[in-house]
Backbone as a chain_set.jsonl record, in Angstrom:
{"seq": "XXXXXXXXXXXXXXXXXXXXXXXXXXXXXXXXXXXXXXXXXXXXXXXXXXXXXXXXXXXXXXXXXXXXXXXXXXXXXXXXXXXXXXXXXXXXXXXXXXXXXXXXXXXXXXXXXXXXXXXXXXXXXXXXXXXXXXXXXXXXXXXXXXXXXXXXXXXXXXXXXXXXXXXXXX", "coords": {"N": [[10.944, -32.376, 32.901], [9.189, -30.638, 33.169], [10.353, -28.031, 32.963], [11.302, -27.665, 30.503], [8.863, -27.421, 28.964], [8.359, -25.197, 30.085], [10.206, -23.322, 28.793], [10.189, -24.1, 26.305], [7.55, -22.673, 25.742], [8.296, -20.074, 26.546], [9.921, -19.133, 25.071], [8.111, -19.488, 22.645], [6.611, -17.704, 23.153], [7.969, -15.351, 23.695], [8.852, -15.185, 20.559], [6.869, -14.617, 19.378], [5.978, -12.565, 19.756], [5.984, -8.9, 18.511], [7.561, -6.393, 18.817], [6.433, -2.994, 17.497], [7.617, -1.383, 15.875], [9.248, -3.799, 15.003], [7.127, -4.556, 13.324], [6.762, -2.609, 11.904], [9.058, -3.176, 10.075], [8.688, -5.657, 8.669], [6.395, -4.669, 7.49], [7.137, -2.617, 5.502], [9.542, -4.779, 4.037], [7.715, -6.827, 3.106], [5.933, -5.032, 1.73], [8.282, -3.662, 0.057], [9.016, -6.053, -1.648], [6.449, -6.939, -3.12], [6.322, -4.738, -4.551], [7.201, -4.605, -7.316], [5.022, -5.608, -8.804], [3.079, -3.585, -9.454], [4.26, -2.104, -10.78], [3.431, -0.518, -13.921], [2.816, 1.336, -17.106], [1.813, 3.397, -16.312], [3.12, 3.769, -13.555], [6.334, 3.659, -12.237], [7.661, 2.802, -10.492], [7.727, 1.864, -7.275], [8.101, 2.271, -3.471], [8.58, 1.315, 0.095], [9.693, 3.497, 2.942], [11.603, 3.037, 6.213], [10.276, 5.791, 7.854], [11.033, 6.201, 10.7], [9.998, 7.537, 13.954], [7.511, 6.046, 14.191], [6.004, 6.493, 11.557], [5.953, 5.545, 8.124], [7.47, 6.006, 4.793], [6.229, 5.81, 1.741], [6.796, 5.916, -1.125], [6.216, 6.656, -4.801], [6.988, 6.708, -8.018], [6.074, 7.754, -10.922], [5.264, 7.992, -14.512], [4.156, 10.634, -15.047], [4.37, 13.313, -16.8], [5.206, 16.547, -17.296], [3.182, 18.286, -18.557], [0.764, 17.003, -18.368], [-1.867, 17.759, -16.648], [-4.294, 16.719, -15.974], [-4.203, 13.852, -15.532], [-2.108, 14.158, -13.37], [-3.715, 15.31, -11.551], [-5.791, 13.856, -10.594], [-3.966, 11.633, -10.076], [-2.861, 12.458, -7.626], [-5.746, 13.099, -6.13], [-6.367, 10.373, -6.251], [-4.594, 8.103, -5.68], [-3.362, 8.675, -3.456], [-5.29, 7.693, -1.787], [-6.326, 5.512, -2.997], [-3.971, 3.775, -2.217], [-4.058, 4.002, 0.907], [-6.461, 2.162, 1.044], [-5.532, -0.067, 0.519], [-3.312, -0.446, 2.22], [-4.883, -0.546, 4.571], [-6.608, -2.948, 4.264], [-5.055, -4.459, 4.454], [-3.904, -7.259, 6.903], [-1.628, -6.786, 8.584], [-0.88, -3.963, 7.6], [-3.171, -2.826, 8.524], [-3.352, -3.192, 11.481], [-0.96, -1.749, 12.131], [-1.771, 1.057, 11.401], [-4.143, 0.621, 13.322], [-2.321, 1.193, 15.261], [-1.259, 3.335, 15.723], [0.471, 4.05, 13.777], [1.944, 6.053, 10.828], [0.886, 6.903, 7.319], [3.795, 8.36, 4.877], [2.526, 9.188, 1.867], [3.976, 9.729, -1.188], [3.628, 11.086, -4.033], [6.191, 11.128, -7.098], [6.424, 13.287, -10.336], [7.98, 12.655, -13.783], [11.396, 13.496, -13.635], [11.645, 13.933, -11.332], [8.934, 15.613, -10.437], [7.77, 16.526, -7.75], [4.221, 15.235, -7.35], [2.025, 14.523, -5.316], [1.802, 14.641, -1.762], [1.221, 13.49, 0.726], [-0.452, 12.324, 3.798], [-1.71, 9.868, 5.471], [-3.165, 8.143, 8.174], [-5.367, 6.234, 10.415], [-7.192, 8.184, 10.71], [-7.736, 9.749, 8.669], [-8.197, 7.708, 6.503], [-10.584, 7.656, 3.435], [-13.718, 5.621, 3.02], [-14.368, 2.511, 2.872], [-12.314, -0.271, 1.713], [-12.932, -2.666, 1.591], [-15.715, -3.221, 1.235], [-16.287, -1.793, -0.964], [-14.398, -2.866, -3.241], [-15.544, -5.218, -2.974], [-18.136, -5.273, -3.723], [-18.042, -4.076, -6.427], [-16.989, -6.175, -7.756], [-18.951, -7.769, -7.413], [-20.334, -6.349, -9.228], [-21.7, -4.022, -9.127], [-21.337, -0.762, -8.979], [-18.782, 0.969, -7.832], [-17.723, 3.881, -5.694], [-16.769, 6.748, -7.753], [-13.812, 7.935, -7.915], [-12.562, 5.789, -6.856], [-13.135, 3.66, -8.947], [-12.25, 5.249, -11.362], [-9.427, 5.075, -11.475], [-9.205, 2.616, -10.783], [-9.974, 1.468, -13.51], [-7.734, 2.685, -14.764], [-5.827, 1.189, -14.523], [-6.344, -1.584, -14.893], [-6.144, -1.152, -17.55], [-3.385, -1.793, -17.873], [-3.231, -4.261, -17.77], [-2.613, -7.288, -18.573], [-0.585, -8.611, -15.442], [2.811, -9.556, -14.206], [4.186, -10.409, -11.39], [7.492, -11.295, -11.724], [9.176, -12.489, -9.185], [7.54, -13.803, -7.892], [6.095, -15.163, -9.442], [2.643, -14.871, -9.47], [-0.17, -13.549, -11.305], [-2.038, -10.886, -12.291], [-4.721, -10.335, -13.737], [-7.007, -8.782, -14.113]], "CA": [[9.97, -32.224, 31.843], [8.178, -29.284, 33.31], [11.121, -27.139, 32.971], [11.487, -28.038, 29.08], [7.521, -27.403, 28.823], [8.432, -23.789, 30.06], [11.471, -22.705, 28.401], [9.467, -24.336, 24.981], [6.343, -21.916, 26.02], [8.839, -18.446, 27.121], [10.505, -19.486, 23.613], [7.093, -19.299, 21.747], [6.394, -15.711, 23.589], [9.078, -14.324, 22.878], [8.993, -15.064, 19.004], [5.402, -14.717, 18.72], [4.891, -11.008, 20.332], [6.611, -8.131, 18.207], [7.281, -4.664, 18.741], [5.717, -1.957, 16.46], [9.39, -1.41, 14.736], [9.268, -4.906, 14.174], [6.249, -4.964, 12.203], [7.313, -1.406, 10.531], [9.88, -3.663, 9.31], [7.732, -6.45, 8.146], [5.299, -4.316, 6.437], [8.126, -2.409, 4.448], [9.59, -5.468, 3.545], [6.311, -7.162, 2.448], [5.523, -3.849, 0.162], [8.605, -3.877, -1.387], [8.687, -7.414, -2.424], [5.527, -6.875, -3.779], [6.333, -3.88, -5.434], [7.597, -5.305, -8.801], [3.484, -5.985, -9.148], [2.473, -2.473, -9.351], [4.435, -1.365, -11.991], [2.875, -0.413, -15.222], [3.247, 2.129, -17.968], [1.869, 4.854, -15.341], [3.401, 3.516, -11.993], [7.262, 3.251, -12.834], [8.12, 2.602, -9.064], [7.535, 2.375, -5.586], [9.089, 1.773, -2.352], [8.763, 2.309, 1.184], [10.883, 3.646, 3.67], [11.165, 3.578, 7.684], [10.982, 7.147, 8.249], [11.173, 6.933, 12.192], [9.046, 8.172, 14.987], [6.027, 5.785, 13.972], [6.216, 6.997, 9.808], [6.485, 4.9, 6.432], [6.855, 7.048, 3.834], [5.616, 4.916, 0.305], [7.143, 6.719, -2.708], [6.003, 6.296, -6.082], [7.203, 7.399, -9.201], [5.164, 7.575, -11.972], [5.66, 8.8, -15.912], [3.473, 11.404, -15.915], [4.58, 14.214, -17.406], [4.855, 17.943, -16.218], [2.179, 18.775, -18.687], [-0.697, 16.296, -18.502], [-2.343, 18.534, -15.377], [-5.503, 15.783, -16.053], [-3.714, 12.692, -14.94], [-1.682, 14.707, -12.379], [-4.451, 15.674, -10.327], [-6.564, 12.004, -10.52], [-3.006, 10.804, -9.109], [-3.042, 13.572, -6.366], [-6.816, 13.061, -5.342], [-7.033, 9.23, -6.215], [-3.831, 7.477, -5.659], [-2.834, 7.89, -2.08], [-6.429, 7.132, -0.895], [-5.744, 3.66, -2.724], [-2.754, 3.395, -1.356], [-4.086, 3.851, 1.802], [-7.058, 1.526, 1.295], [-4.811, -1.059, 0.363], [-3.013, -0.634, 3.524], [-6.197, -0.94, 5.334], [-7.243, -4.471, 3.975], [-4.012, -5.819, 4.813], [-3.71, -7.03, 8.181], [-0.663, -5.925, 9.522], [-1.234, -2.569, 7.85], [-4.259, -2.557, 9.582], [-2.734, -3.08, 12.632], [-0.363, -0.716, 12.225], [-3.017, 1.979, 11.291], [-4.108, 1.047, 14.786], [-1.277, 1.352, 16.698], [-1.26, 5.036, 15.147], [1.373, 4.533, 12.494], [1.031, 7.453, 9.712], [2.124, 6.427, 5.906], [3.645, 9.298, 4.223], [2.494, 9.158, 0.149], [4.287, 10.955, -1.96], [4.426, 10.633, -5.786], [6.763, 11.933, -8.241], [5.991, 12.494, -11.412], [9.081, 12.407, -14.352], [12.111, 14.381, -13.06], [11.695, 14.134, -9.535], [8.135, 16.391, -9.936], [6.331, 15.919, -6.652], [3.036, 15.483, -7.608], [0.826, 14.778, -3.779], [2.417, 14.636, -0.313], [-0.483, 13.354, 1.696], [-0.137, 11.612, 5.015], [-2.301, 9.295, 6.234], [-3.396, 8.12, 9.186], [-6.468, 5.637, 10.895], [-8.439, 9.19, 10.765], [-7.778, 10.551, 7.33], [-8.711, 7.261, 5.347], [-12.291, 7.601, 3.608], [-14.284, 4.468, 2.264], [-13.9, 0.684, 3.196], [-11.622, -1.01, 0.856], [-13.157, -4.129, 1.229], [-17.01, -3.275, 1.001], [-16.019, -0.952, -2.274], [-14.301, -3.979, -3.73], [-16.411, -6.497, -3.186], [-19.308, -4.109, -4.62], [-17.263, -3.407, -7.671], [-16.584, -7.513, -8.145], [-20.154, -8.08, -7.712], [-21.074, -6.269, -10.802], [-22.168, -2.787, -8.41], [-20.975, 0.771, -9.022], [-18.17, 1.593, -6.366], [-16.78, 5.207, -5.621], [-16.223, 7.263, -8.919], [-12.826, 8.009, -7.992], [-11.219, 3.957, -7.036], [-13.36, 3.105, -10.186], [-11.13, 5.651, -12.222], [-8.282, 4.41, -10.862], [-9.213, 0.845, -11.398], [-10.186, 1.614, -15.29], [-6.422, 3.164, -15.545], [-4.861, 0.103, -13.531], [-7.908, -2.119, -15.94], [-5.435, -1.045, -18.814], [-2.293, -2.183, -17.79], [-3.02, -5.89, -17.13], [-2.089, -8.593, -17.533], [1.004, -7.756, -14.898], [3.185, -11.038, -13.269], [5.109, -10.86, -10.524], [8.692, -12.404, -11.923], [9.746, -13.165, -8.088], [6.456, -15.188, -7.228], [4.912, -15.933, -10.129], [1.81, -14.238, -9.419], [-0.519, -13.035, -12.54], [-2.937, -10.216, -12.187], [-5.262, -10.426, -15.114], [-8.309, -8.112, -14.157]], "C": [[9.277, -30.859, 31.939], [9.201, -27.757, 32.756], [11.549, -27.131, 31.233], [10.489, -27.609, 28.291], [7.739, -25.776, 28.988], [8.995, -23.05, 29.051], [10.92, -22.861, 26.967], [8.439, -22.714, 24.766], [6.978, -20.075, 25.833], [9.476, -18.551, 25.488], [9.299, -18.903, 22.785], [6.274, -18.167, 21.772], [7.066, -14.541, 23.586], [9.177, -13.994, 21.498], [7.486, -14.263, 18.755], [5.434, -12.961, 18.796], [6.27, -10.516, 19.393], [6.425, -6.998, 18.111], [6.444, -4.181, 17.693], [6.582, -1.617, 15.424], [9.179, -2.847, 14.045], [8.264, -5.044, 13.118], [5.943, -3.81, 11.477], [7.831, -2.507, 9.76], [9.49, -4.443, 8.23], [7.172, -6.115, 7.235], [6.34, -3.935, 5.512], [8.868, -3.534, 3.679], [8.633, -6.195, 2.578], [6.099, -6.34, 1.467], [6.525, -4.367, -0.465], [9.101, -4.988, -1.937], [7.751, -7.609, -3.465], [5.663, -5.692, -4.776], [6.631, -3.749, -6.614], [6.09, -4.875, -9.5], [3.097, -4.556, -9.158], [2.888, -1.424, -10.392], [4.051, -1.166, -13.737], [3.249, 0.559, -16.141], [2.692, 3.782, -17.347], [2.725, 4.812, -13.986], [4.824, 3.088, -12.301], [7.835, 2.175, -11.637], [7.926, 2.385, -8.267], [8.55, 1.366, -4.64], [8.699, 1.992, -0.986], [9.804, 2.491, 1.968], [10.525, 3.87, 5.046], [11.686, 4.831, 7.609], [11.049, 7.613, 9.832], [10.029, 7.391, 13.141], [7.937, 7.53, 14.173], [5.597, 5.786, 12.64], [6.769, 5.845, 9.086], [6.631, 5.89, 5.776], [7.025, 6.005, 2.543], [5.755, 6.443, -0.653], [6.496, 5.902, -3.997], [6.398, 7.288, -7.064], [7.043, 7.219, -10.474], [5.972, 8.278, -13.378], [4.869, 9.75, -16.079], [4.312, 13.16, -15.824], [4.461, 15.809, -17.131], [3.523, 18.569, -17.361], [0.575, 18.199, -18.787], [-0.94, 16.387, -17.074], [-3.746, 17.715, -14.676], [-5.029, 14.447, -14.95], [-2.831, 13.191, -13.511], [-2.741, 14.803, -11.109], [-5.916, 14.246, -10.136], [-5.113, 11.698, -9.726], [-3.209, 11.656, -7.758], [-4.644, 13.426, -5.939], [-6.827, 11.864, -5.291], [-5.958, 7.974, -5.494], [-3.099, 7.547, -3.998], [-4.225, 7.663, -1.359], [-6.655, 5.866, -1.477], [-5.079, 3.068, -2.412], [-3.093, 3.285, -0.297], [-5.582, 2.773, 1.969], [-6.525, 0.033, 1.517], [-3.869, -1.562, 1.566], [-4.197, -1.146, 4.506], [-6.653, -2.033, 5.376], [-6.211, -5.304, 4.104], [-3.618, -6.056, 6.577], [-2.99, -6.579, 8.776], [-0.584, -4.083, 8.959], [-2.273, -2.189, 8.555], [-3.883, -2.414, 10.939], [-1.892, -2.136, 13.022], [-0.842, 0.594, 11.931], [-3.608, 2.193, 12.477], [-3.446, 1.017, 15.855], [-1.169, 2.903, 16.253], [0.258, 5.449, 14.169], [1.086, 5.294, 11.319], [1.768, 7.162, 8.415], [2.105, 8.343, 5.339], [3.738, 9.161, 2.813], [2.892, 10.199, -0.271], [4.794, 10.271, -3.572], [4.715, 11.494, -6.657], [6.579, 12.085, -9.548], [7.65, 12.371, -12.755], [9.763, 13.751, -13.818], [12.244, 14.609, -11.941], [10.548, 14.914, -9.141], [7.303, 16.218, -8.887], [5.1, 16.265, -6.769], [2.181, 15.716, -6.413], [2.297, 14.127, -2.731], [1.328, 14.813, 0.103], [-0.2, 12.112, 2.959], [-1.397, 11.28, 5.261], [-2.205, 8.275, 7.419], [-4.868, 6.752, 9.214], [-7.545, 6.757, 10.637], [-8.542, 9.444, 9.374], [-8.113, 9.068, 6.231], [-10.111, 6.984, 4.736], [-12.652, 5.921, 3.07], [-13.661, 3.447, 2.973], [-13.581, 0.008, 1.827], [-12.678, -2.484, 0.248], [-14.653, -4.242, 0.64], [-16.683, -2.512, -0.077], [-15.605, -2.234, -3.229], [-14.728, -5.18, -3.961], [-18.079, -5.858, -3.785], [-19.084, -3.989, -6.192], [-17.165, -5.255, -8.761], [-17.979, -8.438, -8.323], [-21.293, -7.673, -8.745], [-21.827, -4.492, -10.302], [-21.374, -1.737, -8.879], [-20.091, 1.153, -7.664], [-18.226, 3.55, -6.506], [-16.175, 5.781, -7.291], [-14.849, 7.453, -8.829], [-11.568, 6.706, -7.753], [-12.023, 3.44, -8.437], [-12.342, 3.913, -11.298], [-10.096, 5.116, -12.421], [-8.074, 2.729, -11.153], [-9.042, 0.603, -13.324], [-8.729, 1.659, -15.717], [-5.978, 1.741, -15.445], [-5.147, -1.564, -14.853], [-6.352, -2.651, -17.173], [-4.407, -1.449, -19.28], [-2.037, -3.313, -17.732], [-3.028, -6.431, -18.593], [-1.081, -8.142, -16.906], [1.345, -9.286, -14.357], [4.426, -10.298, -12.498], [6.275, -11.472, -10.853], [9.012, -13.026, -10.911], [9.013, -14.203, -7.994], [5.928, -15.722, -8.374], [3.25, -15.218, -10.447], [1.199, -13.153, -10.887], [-1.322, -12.257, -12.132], [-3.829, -9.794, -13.448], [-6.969, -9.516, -15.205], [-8.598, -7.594, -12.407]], "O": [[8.899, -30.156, 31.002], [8.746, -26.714, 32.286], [12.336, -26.223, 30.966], [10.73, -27.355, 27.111], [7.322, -25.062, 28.077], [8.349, -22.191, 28.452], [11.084, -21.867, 26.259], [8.601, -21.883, 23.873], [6.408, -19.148, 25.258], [9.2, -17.545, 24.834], [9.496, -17.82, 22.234], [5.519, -17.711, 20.914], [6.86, -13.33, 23.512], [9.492, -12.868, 21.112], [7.276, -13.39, 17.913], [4.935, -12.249, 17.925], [7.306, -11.177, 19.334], [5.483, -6.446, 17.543], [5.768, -4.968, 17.03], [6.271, -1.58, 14.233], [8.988, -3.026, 12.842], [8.551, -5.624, 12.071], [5.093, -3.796, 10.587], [7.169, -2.871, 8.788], [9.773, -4.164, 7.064], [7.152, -6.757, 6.185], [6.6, -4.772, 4.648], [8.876, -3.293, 2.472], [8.797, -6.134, 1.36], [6.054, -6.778, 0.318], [6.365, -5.236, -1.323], [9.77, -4.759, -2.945], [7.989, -8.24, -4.495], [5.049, -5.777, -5.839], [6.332, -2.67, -7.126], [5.952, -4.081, -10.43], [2.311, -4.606, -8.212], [2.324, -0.401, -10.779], [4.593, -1.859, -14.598], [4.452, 0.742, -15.958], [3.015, 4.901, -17.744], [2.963, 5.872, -13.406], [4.787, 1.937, -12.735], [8.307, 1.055, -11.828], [7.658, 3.56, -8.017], [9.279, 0.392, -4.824], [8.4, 3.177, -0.84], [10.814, 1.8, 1.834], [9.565, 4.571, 5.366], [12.854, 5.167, 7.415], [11.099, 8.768, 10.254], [8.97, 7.561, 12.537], [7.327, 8.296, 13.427], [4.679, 4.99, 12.443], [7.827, 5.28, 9.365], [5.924, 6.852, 6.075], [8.101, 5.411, 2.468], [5.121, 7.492, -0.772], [6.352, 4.681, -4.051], [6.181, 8.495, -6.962], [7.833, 6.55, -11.141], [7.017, 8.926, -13.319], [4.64, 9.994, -17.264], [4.652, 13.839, -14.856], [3.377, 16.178, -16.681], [2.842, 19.441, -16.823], [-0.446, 18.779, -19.155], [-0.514, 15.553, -16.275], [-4.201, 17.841, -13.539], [-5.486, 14.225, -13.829], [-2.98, 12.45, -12.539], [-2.536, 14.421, -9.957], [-6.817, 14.202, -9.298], [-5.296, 11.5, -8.524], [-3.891, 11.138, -6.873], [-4.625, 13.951, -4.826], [-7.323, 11.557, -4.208], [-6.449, 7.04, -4.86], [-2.451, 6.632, -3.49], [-4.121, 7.421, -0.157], [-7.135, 5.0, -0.746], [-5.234, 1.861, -2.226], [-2.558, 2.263, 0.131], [-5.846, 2.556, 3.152], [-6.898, -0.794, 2.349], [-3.68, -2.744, 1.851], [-4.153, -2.229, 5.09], [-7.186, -2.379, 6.43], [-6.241, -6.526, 3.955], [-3.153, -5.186, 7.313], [-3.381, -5.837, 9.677], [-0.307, -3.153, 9.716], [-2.221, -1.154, 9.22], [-4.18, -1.361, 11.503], [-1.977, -1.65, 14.151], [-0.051, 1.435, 12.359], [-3.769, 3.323, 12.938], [-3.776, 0.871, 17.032], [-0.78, 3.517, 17.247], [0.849, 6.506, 13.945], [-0.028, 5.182, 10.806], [2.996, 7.156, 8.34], [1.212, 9.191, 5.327], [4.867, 9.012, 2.345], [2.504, 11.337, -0.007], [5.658, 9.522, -4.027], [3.995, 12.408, -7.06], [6.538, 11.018, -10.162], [8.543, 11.769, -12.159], [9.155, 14.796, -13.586], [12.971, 15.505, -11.512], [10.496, 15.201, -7.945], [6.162, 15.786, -9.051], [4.709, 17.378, -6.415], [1.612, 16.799, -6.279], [3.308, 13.466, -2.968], [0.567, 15.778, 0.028], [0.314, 11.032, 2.669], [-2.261, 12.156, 5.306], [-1.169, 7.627, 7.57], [-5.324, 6.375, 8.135], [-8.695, 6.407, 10.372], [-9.675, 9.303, 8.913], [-8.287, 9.387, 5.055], [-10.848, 6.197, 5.331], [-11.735, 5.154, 2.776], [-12.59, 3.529, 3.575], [-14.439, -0.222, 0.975], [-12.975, -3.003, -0.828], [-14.931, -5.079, -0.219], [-17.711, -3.039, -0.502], [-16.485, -2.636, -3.991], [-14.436, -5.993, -4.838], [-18.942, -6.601, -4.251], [-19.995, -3.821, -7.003], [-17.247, -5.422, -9.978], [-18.136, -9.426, -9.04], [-22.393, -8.132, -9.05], [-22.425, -3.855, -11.169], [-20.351, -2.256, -9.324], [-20.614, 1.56, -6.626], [-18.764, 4.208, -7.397], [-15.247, 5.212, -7.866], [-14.364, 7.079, -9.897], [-10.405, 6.589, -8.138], [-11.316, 2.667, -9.083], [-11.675, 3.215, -12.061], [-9.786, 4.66, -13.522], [-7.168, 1.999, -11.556], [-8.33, -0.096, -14.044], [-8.319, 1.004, -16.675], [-5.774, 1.169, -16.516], [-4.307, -2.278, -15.4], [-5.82, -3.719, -17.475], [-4.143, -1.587, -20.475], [-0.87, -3.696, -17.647], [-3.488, -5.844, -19.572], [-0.441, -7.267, -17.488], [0.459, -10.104, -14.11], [5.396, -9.749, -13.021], [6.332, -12.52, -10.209], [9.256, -14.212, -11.134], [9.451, -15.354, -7.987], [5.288, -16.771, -8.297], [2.81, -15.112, -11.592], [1.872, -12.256, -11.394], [-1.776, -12.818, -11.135], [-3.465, -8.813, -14.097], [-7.814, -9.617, -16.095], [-9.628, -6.993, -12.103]]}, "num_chains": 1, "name": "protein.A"}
């Protein structure tokens, strides 16, 4: 019995604990499952990818246009610091934020234009996701720049999920 009690136990420590690769893997998976949900009439795309040595890199590829220089540079100041908040409030990105994994954002805009290449990191993300959002849901004034961002995002809903089901309606 005791020996059944172990081998159960070394079984349930083995599954349970996982590398840092492993839960690269995880998270990339997880995004792009979810990534269906994010697409709108600005956000055509995304994806991530293991890029190795510790690195995601999260592509997006958007419709905007090589001459609307307005919306270009709101995506380039606003869009990988929600990307990276969004990492932040999820636990295993969190976790992986503190094991010192670095996402690399980069979004294209039509044609392959790379709009921002911005790497973040545990150091480089500003604001708390969660106290901004729950500020914002309580009827408060967040951050002028995730409220932009929300307004665009605002515009695009209702969005569903076809895989899960899942409705996003505000």
């Amino acid at each position: 019995m005791k020996k059944i009690l172990v081998v159960c136990f070394t079984a349930i420590l083995l599954t349970a604990c996982q590398s840092k690769n492993d839960k690269i893997r995880n998270f990339i998976d997880m995004y792009n499952r979810s990534s269906s949900m994010m697409s709108n009439y600005m956000i055509k795309s995304t994806k991530a990818i293991d890029s190795g040595n510790g690195e995601i890199t999260i592509e997006v590829n958007t419709s905007n246009e090589a001459g609307d220089e307005m919306q270009a540079d709101m995506m380039k100041t606003s869009l990988p610091q929600l990307i990276g908040q969004a990492i932040k409030s999820e636990p295993t990105g969190k976790e992986l934020l503190n094991k010192g994994v670095k996402f690399n954002i980069k979004i294209y805009g039509v044609g392959a234009r790379l709009i921002a290449d911005e790497v973040l990191d545990n150091k480089n993300i500003k604001g708390d996701a969660g106290n901004d959002l729950k500020s914002i849901s309580a009827g408060s004034s967040g951050p002028d720049q995730l409220n932009a961002v929300l307004d665009i995002f605002n515009k695009n809903l209702p969005s569903e999920d076809p895989s899960s089901g899942i409705k996003i309606s505000r």
